[in-house]
N, CA, C and O atoms as a printed pandas DataFrame, in Angstrom:
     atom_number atom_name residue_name chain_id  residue_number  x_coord  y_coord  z_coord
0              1         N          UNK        A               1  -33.355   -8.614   -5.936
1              2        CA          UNK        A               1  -32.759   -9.546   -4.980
2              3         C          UNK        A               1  -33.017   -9.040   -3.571
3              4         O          UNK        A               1  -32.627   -7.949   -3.158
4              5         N          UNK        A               2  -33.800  -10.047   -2.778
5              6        CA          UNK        A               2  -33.912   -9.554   -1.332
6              7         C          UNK        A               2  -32.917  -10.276   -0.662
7              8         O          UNK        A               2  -32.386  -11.246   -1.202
8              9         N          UNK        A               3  -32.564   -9.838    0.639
9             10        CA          UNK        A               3  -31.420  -10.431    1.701
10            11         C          UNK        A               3  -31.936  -10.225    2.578
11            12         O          UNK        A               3  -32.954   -9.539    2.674
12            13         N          UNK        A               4  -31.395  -10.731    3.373
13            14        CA          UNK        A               4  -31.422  -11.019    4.648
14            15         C          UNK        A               4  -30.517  -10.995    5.805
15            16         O          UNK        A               4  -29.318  -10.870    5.559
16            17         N          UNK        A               5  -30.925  -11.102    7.114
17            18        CA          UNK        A               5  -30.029  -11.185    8.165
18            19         C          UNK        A               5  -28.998  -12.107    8.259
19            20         O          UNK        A               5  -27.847  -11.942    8.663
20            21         N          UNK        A               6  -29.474  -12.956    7.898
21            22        CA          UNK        A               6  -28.571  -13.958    7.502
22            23         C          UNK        A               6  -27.601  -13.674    6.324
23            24         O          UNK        A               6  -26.511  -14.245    6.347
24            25         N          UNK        A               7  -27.965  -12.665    5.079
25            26        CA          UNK        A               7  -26.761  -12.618    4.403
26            27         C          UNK        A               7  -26.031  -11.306    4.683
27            28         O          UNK        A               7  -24.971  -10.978    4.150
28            29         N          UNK        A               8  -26.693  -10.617    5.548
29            30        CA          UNK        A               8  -25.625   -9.058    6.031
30            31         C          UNK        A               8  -24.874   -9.614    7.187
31            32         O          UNK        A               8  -23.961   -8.835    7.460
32            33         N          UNK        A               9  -24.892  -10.826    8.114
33            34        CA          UNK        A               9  -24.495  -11.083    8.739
34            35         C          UNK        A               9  -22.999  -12.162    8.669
35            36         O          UNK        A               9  -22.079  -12.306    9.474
36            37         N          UNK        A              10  -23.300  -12.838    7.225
37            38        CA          UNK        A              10  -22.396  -13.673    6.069
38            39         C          UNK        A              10  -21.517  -12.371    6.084
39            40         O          UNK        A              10  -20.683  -12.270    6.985
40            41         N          UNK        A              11  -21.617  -11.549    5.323
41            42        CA          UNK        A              11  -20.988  -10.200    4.752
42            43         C          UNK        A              11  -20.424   -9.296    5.560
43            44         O          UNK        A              11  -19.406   -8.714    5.187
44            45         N          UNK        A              12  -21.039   -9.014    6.889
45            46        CA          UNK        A              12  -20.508   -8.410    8.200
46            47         C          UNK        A              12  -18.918   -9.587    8.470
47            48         O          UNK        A              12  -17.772   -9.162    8.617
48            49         N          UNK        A              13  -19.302  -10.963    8.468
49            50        CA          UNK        A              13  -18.121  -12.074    8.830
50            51         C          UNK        A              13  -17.015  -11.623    7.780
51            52         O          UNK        A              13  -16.098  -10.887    8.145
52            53         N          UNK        A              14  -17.133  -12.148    6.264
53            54        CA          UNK        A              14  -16.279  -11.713    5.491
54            55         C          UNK        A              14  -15.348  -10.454    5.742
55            56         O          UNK        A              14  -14.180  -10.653    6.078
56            57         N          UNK        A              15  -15.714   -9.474    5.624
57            58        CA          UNK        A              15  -15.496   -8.141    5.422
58            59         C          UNK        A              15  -14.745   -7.865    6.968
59            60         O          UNK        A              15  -13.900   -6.975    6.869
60            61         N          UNK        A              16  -14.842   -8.318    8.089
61            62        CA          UNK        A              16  -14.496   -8.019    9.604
62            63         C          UNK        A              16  -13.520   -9.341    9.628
63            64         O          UNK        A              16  -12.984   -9.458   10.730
64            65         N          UNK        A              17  -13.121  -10.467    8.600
65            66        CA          UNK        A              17  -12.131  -11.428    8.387
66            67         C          UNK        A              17  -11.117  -11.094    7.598
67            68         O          UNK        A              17   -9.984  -11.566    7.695
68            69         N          UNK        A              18  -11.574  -10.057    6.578
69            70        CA          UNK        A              18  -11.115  -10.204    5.002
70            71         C          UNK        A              18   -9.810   -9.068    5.378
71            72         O          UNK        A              18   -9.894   -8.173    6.219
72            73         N          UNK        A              19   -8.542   -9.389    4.470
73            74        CA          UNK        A              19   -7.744   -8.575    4.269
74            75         C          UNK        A              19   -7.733   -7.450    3.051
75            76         O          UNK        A              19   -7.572   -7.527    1.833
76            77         N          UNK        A              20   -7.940   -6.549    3.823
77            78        CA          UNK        A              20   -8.564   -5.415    2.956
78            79         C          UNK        A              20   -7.305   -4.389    2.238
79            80         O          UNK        A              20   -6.462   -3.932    3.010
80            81         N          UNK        A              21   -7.212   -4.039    0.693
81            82        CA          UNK        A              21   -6.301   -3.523    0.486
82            83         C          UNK        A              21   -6.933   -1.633    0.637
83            84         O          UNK        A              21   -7.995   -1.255    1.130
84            85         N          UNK        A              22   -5.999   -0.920    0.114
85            86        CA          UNK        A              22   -6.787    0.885    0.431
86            87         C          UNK        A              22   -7.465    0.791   -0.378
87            88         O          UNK        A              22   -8.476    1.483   -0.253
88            89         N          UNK        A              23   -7.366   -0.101   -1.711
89            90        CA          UNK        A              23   -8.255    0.291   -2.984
90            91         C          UNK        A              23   -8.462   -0.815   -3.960
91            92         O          UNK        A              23   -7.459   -1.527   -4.004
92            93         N          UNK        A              24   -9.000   -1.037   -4.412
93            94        CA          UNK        A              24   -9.471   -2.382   -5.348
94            95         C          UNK        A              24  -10.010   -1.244   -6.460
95            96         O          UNK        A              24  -10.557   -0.178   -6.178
96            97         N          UNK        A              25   -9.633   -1.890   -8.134
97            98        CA          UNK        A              25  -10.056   -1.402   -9.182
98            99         C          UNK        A              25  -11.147   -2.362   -9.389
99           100         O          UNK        A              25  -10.667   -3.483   -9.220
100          101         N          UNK        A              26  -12.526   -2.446   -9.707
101          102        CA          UNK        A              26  -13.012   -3.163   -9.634
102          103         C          UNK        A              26  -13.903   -3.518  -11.814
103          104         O          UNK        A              26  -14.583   -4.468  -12.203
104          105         N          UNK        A              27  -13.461   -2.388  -12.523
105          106        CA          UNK        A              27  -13.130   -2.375  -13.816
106          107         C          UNK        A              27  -12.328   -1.426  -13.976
107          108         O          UNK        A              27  -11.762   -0.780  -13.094
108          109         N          UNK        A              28  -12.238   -1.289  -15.281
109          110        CA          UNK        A              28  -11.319   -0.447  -16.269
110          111         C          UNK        A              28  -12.398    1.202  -15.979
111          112         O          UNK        A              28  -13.460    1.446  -16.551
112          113         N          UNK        A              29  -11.823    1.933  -15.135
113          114        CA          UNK        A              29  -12.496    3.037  -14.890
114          115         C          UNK        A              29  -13.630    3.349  -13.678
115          116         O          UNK        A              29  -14.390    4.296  -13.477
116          117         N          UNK        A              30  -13.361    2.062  -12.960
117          118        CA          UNK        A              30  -14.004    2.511  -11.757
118          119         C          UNK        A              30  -13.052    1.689  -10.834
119          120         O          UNK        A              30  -12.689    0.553  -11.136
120          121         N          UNK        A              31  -12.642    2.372   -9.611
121          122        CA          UNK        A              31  -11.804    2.297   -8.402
122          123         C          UNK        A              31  -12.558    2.799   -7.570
123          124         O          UNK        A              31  -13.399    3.660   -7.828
124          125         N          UNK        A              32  -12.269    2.165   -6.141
125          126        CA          UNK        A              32  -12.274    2.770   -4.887
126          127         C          UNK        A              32  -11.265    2.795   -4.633
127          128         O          UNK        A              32  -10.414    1.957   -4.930
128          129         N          UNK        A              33  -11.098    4.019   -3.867
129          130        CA          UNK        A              33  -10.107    4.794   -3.368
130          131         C          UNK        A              33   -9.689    4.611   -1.765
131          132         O          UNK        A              33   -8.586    4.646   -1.219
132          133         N          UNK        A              34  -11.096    4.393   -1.215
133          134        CA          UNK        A              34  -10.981    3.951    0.308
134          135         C          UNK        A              34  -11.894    2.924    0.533
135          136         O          UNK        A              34  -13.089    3.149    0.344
136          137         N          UNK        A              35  -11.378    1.436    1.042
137          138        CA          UNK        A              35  -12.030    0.133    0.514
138          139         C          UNK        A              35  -13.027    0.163    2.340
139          140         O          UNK        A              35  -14.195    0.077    2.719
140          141         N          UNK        A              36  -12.227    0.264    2.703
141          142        CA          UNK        A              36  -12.823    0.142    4.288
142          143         C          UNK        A              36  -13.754    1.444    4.630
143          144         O          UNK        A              36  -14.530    1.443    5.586
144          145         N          UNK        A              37  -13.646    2.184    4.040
145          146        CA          UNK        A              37  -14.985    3.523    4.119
146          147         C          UNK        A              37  -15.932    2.975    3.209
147          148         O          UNK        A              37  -17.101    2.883    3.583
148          149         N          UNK        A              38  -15.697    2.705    2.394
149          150        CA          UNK        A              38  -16.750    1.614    0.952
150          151         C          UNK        A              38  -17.627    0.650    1.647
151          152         O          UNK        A              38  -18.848    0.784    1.557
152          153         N          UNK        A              39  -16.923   -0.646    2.573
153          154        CA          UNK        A              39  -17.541   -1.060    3.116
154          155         C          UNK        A              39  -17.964   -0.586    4.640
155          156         O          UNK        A              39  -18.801   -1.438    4.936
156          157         N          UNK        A              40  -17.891   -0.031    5.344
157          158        CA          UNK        A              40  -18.283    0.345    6.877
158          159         C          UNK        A              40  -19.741    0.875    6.164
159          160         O          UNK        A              40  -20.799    0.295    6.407
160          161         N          UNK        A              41  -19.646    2.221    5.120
161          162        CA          UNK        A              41  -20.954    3.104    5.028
162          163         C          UNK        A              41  -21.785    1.967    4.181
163          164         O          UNK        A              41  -22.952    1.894    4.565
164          165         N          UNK        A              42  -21.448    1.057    3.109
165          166        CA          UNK        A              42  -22.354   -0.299    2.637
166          167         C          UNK        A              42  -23.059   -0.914    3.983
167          168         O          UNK        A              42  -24.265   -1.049    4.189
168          169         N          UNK        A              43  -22.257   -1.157    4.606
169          170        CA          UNK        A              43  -22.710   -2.194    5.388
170          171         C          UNK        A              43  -23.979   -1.367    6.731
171          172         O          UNK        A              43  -24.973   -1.715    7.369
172          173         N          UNK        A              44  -23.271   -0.361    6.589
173          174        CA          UNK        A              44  -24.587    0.305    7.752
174          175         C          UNK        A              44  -25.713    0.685    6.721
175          176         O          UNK        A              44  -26.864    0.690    7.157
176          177         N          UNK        A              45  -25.528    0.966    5.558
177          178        CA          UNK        A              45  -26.710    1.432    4.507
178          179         C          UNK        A              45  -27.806   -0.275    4.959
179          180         O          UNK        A              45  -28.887   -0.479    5.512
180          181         N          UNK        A              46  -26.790   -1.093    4.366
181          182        CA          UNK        A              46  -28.352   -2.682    4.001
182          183         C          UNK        A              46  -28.810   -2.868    5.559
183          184         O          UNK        A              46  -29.949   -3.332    5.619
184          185         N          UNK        A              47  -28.125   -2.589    7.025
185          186        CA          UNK        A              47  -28.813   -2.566    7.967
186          187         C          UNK        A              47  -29.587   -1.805    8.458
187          188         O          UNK        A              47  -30.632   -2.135    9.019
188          189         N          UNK        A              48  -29.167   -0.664    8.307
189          190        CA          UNK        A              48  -30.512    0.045    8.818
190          191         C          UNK        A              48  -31.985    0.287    7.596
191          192         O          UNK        A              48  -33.094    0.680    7.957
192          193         N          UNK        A              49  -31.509   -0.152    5.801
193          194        CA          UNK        A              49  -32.788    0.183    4.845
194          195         C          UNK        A              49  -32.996   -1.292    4.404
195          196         O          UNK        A              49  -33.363   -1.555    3.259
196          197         N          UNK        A              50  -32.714   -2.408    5.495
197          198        CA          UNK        A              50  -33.135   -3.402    5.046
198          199         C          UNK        A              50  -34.721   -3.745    4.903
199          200         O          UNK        A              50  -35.538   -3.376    5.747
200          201         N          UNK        A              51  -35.148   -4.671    3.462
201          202        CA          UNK        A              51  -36.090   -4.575    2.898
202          203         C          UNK        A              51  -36.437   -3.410    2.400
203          204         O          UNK        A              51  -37.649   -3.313    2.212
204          205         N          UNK        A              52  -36.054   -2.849    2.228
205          206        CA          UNK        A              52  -36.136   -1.260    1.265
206          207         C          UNK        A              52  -35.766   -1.488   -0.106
207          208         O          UNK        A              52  -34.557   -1.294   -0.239
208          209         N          UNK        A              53  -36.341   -1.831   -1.196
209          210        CA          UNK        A              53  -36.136   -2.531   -2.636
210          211         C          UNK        A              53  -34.881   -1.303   -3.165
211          212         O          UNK        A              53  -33.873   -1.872   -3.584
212          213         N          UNK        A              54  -34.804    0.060   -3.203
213          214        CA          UNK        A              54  -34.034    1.261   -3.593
214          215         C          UNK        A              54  -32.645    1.135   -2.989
215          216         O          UNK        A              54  -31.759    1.905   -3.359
216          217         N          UNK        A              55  -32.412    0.174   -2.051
217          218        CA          UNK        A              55  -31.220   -0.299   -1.144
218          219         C          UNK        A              55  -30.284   -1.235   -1.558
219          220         O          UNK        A              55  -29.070   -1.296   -1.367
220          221         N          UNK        A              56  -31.297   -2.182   -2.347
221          222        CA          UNK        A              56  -30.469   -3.048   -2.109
222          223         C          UNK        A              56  -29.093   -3.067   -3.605
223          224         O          UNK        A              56  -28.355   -3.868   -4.178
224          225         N          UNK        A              57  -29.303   -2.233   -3.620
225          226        CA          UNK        A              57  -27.715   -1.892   -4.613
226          227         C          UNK        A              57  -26.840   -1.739   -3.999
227          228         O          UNK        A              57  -25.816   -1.746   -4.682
228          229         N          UNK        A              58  -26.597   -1.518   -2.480
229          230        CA          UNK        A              58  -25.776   -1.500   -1.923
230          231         C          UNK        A              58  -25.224   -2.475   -1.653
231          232         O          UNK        A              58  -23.995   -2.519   -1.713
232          233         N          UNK        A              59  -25.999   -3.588   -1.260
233          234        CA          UNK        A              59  -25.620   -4.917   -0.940
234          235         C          UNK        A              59  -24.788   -5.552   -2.381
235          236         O          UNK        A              59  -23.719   -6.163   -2.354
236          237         N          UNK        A              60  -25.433   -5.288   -3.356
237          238        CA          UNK        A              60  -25.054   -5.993   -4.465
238          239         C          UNK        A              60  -23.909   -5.216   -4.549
239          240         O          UNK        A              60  -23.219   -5.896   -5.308
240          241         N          UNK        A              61  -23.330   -4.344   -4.296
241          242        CA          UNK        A              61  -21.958   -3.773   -4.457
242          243         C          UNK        A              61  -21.181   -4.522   -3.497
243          244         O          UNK        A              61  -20.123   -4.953   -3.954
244          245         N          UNK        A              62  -21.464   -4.833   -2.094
245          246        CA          UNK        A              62  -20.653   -5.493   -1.806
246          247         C          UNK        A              62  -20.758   -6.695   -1.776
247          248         O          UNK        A              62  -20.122   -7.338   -0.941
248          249         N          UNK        A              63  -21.671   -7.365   -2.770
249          250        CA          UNK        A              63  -21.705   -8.708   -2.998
250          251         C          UNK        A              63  -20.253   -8.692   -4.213
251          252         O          UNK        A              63  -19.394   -9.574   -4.198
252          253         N          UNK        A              64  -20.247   -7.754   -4.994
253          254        CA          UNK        A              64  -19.506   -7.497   -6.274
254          255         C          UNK        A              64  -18.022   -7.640   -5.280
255          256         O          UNK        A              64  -17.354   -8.667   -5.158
256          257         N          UNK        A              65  -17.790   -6.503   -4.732
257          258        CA          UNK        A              65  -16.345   -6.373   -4.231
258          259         C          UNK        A              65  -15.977   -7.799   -2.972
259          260         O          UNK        A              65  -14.839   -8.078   -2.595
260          261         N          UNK        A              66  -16.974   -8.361   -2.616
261          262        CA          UNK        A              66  -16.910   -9.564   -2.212
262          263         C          UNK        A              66  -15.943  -10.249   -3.284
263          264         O          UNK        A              66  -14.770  -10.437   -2.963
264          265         N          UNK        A              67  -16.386  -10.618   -4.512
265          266        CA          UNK        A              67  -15.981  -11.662   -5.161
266          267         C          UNK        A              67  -15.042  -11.403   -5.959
267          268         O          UNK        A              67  -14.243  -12.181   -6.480
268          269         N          UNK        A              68  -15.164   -9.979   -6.085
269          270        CA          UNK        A              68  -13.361   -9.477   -6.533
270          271         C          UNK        A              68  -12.485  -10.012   -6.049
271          272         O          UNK        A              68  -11.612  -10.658   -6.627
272          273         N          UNK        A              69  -12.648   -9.730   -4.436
273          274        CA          UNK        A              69  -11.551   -9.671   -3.478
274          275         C          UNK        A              69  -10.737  -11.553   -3.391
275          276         O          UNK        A              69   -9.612  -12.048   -3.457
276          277         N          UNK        A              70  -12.396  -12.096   -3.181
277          278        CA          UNK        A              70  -12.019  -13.944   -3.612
278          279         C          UNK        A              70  -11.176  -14.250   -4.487
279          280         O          UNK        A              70  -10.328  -15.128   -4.329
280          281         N          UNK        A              71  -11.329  -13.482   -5.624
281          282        CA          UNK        A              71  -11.135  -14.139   -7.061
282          283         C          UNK        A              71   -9.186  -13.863   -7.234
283          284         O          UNK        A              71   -8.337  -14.561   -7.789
284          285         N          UNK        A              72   -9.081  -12.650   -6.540
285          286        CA          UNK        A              72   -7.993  -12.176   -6.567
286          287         C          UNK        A              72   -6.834  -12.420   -5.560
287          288         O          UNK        A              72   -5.642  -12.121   -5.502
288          289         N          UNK        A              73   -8.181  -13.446   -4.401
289          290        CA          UNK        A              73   -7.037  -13.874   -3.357
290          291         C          UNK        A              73   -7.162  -15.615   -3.872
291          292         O          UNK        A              73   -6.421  -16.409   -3.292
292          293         N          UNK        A              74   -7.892  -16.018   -4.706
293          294        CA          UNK        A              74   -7.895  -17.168   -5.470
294          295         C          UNK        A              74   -6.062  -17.141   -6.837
295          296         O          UNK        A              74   -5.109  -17.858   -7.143
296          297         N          UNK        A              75   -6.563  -16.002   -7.100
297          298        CA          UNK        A              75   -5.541  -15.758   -8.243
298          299         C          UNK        A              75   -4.109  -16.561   -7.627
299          300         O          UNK        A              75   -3.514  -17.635   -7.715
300          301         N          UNK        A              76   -4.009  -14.953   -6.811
301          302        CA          UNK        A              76   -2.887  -14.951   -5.807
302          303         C          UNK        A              76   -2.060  -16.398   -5.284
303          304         O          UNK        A              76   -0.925  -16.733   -5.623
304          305         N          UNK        A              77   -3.197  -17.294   -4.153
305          306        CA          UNK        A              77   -2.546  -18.319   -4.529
306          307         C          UNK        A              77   -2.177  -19.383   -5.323
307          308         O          UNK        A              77   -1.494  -20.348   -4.980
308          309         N          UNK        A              78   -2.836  -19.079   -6.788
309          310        CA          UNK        A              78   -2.379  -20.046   -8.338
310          311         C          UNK        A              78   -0.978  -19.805   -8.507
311          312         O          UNK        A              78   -0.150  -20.672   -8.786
312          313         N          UNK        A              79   -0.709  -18.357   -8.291
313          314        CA          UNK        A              79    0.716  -17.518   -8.641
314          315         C          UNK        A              79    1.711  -18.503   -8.078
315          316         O          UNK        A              79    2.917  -18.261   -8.133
C-alpha cells in the first residue's frame, strides 16, 4: 500500500482532532502504553520515509489505531 500526502495529511487532521486516551489495547496481548508517543514518532516516521516500501507499516499502524479509536467512539455512542 502506497500513500500519500494527501493521506498523512488526512491522518495528521484525525490524530491533531482525535481524543486520545494514554492507551488503547488494540488485541488480546498487544497495548500501547503511550498513545500520543505512538502516534507523534508514526507520524514523523511516514513523513520523512515517505515512498520508502519498508515504511509503510507504520502508516498501516496508524491506519489500524485510526479505526480502533472510530469503532470505539462509534461503540460509545450506541451505549
Amino acid at each position: 500500500m502506497k500513500y500519500a500526502d494527501k493521506d498523512i495529511q488526512e491522518m495528521e487532521d484525525f490524530f491533531s482532532t482525535a481524543e486520545l486516551p494514554q492507551s488503547i489495547e488494540l488485541s488480546k496481548g498487544s497495548k500501547i502504553i503511550d498513545l500520543k508517543a505512538f502516534v507523534f514518532s508514526h507520524l514523523a516516521i511516514i513523513k520523512l520515509r515517505k515512498g520508502v516500501g519498508i515504511f509503510e507499516v507504520f502508516y498501516e499502524r496508524l491506519l489500524f489505531v485510526k479505526n480502533k479509536l472510530t469503532q470505539n467512539d462509534t461503540a460509545n455512542k450506541a451505549a
